[in-house]
ROZAMI-776868 format. One record per residue (C-alpha): residue number from 1; x, y negated, z. Coordinates in pm, 1 decimal. Each point is the difference from the previous one (the first is absolute). Layout:
REM ROZAMI-776868
<rec vexro="NUM" u="X" v="Y" w="Z"/>
...
REM end
This chain:
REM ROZAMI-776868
<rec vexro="1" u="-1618.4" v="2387.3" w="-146.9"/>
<rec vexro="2" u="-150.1" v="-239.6" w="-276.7"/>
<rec vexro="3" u="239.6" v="-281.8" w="-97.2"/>
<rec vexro="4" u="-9.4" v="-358.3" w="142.3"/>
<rec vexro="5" u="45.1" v="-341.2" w="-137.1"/>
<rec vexro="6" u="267.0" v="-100.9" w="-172.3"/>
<rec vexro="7" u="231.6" v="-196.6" w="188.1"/>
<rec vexro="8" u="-163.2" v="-342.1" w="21.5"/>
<rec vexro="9" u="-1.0" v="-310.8" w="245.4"/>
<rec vexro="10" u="-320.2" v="-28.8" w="127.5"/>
<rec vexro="11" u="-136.6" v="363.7" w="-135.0"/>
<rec vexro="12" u="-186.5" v="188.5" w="240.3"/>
<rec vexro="13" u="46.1" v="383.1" w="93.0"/>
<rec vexro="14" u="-266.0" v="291.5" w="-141.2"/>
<rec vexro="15" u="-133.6" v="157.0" w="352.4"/>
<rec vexro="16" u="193.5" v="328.9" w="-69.7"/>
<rec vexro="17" u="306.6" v="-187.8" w="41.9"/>
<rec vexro="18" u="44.8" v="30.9" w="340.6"/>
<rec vexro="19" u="14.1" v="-374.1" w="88.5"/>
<rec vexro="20" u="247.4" v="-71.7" w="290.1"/>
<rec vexro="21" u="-158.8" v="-120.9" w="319.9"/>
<rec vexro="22" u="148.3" v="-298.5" w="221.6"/>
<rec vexro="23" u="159.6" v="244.5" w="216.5"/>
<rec vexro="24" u="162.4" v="116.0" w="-283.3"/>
<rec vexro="25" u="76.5" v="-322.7" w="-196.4"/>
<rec vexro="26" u="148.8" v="-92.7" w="388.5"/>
<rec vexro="27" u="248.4" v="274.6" w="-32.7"/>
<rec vexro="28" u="117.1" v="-49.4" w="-339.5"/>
<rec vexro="29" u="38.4" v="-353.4" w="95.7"/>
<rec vexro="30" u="203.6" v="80.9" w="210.1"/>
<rec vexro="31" u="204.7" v="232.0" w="-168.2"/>
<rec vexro="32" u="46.1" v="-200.5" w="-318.7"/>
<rec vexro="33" u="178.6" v="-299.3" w="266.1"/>
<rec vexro="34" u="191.2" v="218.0" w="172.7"/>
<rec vexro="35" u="153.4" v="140.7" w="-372.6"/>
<rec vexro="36" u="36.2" v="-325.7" w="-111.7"/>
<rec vexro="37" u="200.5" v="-167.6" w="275.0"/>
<rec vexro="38" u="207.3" v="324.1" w="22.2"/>
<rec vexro="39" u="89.3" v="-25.8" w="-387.9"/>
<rec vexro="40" u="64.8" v="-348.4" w="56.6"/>
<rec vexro="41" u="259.5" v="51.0" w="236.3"/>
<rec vexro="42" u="172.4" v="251.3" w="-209.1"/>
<rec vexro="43" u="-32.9" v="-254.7" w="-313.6"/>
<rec vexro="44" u="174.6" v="-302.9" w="261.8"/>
<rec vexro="45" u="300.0" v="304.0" w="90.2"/>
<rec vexro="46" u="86.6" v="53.0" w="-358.9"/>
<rec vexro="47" u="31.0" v="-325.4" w="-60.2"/>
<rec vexro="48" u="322.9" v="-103.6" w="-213.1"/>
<rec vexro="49" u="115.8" v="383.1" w="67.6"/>
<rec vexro="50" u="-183.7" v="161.2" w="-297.0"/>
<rec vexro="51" u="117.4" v="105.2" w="-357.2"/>
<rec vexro="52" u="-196.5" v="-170.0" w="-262.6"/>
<rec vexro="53" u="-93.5" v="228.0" w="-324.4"/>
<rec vexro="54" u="-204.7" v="-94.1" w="-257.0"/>
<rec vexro="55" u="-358.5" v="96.9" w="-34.3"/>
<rec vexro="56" u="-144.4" v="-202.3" w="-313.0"/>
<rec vexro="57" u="40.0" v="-373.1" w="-98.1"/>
<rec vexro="58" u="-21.6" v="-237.7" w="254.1"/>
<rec vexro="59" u="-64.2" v="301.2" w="237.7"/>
<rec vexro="60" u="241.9" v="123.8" w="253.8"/>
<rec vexro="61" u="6.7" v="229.6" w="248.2"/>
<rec vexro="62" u="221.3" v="124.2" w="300.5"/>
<rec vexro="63" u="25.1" v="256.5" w="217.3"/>
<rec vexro="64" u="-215.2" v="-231.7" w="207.5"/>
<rec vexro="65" u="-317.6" v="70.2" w="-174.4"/>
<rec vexro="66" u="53.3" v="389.8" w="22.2"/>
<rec vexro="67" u="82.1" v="-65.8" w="353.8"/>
<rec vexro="68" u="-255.0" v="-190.7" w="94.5"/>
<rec vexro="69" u="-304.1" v="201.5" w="-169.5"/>
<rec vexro="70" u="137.4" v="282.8" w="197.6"/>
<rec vexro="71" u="-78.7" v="-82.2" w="308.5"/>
<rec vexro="72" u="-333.2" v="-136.4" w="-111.2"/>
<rec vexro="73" u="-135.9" v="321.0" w="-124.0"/>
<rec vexro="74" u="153.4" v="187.7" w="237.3"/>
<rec vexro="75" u="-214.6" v="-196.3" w="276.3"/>
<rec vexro="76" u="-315.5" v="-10.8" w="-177.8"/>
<rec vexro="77" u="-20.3" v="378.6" w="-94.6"/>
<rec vexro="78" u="164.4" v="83.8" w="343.6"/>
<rec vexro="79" u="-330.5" v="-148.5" w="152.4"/>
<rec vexro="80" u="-260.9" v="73.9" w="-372.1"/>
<rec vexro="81" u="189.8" v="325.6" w="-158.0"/>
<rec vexro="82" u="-276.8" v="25.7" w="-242.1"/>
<rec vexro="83" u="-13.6" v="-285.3" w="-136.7"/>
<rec vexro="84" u="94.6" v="-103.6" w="-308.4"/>
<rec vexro="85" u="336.8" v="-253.4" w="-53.0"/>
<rec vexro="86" u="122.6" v="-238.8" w="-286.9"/>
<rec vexro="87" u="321.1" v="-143.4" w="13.0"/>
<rec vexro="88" u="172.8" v="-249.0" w="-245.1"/>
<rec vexro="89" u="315.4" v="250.0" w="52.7"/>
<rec vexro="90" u="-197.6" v="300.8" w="-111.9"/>
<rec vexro="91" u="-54.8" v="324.6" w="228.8"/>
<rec vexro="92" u="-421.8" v="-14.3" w="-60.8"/>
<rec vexro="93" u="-226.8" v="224.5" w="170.2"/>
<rec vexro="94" u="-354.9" v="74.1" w="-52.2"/>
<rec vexro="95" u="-254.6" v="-14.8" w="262.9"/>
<rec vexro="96" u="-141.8" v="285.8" w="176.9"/>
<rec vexro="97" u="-259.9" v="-213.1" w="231.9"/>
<rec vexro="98" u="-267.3" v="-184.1" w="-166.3"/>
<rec vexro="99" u="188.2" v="-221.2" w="-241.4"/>
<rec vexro="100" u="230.3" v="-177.2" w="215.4"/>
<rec vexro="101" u="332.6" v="-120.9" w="-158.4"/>
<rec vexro="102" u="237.1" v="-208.3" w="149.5"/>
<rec vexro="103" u="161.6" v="-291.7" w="-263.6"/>
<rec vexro="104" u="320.7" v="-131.5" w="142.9"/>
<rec vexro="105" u="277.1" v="-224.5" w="-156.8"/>
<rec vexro="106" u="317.6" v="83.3" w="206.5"/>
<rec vexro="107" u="172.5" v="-377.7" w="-74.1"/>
<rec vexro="108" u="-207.0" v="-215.9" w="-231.5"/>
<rec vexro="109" u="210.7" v="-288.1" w="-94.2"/>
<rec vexro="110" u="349.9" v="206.9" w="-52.9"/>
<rec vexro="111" u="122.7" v="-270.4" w="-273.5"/>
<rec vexro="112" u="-42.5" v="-222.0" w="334.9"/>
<rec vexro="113" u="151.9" v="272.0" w="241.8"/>
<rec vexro="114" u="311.0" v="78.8" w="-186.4"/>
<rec vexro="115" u="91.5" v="-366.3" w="-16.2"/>
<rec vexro="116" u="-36.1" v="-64.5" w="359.5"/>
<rec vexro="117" u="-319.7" v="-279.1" w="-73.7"/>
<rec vexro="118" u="-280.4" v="131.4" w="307.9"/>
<rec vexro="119" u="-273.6" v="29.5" w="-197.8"/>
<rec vexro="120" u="-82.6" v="353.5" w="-18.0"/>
<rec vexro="121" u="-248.7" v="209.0" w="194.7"/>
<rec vexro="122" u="-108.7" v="354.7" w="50.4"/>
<rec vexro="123" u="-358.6" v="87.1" w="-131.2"/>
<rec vexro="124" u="-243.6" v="325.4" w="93.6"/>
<rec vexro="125" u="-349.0" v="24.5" w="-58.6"/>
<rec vexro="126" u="-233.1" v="276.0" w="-8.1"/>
<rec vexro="127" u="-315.8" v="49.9" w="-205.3"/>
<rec vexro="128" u="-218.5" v="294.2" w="-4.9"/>
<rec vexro="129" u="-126.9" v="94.4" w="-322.0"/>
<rec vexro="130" u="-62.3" v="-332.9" w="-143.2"/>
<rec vexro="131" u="-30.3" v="-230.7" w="303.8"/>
<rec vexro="132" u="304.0" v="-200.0" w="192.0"/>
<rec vexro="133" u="-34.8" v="65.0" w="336.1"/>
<rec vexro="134" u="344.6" v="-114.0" w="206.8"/>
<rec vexro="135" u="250.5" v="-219.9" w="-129.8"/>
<rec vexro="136" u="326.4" v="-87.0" w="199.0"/>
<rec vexro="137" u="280.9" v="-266.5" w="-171.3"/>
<rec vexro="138" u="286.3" v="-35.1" w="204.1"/>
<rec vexro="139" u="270.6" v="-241.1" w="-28.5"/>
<rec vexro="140" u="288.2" v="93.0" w="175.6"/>
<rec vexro="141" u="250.2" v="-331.8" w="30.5"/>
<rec vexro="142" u="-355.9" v="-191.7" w="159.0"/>
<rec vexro="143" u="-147.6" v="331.0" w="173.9"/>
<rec vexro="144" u="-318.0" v="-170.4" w="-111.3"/>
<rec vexro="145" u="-235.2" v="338.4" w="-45.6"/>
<rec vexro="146" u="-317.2" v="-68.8" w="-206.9"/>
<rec vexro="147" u="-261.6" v="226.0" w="47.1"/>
<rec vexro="148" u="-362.8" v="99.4" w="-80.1"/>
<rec vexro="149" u="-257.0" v="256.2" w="-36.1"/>
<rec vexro="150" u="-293.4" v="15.5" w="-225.0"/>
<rec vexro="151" u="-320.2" v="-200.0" w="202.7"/>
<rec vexro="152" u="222.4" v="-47.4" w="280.0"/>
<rec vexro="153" u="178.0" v="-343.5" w="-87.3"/>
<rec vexro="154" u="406.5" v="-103.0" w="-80.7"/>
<rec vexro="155" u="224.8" v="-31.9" w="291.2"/>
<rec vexro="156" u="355.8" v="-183.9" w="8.0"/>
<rec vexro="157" u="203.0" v="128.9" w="280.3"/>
<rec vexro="158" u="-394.1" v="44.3" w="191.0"/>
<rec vexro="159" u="-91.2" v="-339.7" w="-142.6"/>
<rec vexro="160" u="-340.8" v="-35.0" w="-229.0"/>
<rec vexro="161" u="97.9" v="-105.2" w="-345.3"/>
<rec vexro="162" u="-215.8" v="-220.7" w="-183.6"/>
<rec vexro="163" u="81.9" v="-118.7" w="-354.5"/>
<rec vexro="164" u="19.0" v="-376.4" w="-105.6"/>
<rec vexro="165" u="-293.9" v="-214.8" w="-68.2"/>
<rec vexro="166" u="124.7" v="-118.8" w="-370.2"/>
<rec vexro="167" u="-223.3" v="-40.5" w="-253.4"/>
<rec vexro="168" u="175.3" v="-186.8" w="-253.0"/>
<rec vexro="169" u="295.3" v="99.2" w="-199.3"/>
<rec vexro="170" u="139.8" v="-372.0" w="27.4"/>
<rec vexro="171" u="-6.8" v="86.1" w="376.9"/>
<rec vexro="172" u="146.9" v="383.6" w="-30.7"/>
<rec vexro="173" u="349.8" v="140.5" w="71.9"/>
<rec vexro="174" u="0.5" v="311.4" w="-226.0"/>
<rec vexro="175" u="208.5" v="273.1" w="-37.3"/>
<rec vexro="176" u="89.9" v="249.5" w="-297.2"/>
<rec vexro="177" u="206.8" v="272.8" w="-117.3"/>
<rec vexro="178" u="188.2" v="7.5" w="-350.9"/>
<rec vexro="179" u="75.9" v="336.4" w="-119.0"/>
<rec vexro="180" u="314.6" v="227.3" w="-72.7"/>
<rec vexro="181" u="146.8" v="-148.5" w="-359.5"/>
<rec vexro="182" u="-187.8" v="-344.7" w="-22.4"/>
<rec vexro="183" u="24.8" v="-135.0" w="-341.2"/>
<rec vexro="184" u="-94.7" v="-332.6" w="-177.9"/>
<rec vexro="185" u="-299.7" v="169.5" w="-124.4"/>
<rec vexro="186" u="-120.6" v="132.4" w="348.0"/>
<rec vexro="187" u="-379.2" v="-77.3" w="54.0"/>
<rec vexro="188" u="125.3" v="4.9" w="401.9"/>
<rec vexro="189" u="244.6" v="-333.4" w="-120.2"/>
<rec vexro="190" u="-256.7" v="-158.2" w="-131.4"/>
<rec vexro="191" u="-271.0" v="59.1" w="285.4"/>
<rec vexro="192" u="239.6" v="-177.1" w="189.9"/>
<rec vexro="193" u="50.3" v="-301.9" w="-180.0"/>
<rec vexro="194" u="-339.7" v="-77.5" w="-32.1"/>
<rec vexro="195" u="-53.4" v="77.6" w="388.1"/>
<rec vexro="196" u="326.3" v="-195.2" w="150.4"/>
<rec vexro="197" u="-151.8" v="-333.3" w="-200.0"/>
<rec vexro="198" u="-321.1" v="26.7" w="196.6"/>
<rec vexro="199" u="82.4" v="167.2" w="349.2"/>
<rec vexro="200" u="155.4" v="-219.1" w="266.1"/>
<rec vexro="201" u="321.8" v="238.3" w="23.4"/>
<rec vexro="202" u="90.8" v="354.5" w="-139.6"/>
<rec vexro="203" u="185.2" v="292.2" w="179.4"/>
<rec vexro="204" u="149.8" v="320.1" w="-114.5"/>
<rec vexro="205" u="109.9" v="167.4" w="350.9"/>
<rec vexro="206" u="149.1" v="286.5" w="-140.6"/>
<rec vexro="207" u="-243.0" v="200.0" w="155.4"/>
<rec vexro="208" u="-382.5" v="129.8" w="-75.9"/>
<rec vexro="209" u="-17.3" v="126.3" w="354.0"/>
<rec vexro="210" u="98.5" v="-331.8" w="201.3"/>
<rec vexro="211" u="-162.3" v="-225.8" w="-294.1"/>
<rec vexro="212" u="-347.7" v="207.7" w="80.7"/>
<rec vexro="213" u="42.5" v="-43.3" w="383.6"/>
<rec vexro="214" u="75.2" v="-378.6" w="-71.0"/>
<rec vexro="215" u="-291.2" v="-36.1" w="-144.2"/>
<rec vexro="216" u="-226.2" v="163.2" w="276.7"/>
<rec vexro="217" u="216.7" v="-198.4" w="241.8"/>
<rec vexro="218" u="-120.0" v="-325.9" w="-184.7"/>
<rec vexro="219" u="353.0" v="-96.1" w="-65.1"/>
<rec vexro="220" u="-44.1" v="54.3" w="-375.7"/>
<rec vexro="221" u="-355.4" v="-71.3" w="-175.9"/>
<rec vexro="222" u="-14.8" v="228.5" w="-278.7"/>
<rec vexro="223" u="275.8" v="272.6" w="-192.1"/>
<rec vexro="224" u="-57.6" v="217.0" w="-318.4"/>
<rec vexro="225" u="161.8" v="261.6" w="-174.0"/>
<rec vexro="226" u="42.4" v="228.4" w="-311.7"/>
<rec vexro="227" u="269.6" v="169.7" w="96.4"/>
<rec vexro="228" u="23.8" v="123.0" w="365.9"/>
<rec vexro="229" u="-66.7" v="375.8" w="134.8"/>
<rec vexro="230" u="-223.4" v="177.1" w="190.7"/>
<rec vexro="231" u="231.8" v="52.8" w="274.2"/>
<rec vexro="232" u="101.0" v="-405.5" w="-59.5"/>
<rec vexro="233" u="-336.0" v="-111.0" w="74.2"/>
<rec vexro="234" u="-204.0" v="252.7" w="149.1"/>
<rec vexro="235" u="-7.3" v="-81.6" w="395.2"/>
<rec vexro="236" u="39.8" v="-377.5" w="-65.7"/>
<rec vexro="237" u="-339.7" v="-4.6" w="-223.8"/>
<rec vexro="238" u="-153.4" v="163.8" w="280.9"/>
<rec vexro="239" u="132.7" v="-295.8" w="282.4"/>
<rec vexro="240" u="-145.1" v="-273.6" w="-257.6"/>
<rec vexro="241" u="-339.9" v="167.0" w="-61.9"/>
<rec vexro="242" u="-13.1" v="60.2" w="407.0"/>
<rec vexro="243" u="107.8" v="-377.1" w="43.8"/>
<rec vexro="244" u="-313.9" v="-117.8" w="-171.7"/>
<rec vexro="245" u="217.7" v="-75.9" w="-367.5"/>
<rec vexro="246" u="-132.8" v="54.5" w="-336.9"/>
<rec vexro="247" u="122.0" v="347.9" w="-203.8"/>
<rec vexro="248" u="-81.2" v="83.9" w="-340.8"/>
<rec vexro="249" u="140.4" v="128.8" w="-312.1"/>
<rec vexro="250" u="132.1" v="-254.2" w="-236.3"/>
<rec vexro="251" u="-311.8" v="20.4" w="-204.5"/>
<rec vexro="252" u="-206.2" v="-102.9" w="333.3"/>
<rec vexro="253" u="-183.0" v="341.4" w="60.8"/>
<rec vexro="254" u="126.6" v="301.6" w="251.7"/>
<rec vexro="255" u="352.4" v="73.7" w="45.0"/>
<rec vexro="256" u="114.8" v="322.0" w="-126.5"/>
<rec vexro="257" u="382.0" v="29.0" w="171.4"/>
<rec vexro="258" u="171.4" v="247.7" w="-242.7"/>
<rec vexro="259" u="126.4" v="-260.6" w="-178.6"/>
<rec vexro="260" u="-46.5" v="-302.2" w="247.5"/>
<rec vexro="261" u="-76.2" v="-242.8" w="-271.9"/>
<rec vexro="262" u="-178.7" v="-241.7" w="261.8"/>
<rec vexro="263" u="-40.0" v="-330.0" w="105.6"/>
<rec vexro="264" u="-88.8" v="-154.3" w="346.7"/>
<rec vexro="265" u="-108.2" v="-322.7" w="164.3"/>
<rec vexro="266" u="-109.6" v="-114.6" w="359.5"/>
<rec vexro="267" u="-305.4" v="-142.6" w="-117.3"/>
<rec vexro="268" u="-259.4" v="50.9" w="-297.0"/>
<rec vexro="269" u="82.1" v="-308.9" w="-155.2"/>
<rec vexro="270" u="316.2" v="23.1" w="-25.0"/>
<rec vexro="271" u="-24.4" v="320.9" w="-94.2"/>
<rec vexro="272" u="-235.5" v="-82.6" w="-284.9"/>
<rec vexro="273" u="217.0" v="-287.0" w="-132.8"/>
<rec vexro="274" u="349.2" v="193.0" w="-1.2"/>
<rec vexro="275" u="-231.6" v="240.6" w="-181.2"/>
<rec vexro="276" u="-67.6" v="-212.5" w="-289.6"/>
<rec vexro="277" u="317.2" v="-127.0" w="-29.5"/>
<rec vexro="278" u="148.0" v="336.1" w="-11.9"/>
<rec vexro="279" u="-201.3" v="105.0" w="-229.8"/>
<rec vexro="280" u="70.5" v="-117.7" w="-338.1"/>
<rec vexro="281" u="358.0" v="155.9" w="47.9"/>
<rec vexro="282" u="-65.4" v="327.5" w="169.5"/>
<rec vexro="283" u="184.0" v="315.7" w="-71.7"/>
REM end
């Protein structure tokens, strides 16, 4: 089979890459919910019972994580054996059916998890050689489920989303991400003073995931990152894009996820003016 796109929001499909139907985009839907409230409940049953170990600076991980991506992959390639799965844990697997590759964070926000702060989230999308086409972000303390599939809209809990109408950075509540080992000298530290002096308010949730879904929900008005993950930001790029937000690459053209070096806004303006003023101290 001739290769696809790269994996890029907003990229379209070559026709020999079997594009999913709405049938089909239906039943991974479906699947990709069912996963993520599942995992969720395993993350909520763990809670304050796990051993913490040390993954990497600022990085931890429990037996939560493992647990939780367990069950995920063992519903989605219970229902889609051939396709393929990425994992934040590890365990990949190519795909054997037309591209498709499941991206799933088992617990994004952990720092937040092992310290007993709710603001962390399950996150599985699923592209297919190059295009998004499901996206599921569950939080389990709320049991809000954000949802959406490519043309077919972003759903809270069955709701529409639509992001905010801000178009003016004086007006915005934006969110960021620092990354692992932040020094003095980080161009990320100095983004953010320039941005916190102009937006209305800053917020660093603690996680991509819920910060993206924010966004769509138009509860935040903008977020950008340098230093996030494919599985960190996957579906919830997806559920802004379907809720009518702007998503780009930090340099304004396509966005290329692997690395997720990306910014979005819920309008063009604002998009275009966080823009600028990120971009005399980009990475």
């Amino acid at each position: 089979m001739p290769p696809c796109d790269g994996l890029i929001i907003g990229g379209t499909n070559s026709p020999d890459c079997g594009i999913a139907n709405l049938t089909q985009l239906s039943d991974f839907q479906e699947v990709s919910d069912r996963a993520a409230r599942t995992a969720g409940a395993v993350l909520l049953d763990w809670a304050g019972r796990f051993q913490v170990r040390e993954k990497g600076p600022a990085d931890l991980v429990t037996e939560a994580d493992l647990a939780s991506q367990e069950i995920i992959r063992e519903t989605i390639l219970g229902a889609f054996p051939r396709h393929g799965f990425l994992g934040e844990e590890g365990g990949s697997k190519p795909s054997d059916d037309h591209g498709y590759r499941w991206i799933v964070d088992p617990l994004d926000g952990t720092t937040n998890y092992v310290h007993g702060i709710p603001n962390y989230s399950v996150s599985i999308a699923l592209e297919q050689s190059g295009k998004l086409l499901v996206g599921t972000v569950f939080d389990p303390v709320s049991g809000e489920c954000f949802s959406a599939t490519a043309g077919g809209g972003a759903f809270l809990n069955g709701r529409r989303l639509r992001v905010s109408a801000i178009s003016r950075l004086d007006q915005a509540v934006v969110a960021m991400s620092f990354p692992p080992g932040l020094t003095r000298e980080s161009p990320e530290l100095a983004e953010f003073l320039q941005v916190i002096l102009l937006a209305q308010s800053m917020r660093r949730y603690g996680s991509s995931a819920l910060n993206l879904c924010f966004v769509a929900a138009g509860r935040f008005d903008a977020y950008w990152s340098s230093s996030t993950k494919i599985w960190d930001v996957a579906a919830g790029l997806l559920l802004v894009e379907e809720a009518g937000g702007m998503v780009s690459s930090r340099q304004g053209g396509p966005l290329v996820l692997d690395p997720p070096h990306f910014l979005t806004a819920s309008t063009p303006e604002l998009h275009a003016e966080l823009s600028v003023v990120l971009a005399a101290h980009s990475p």
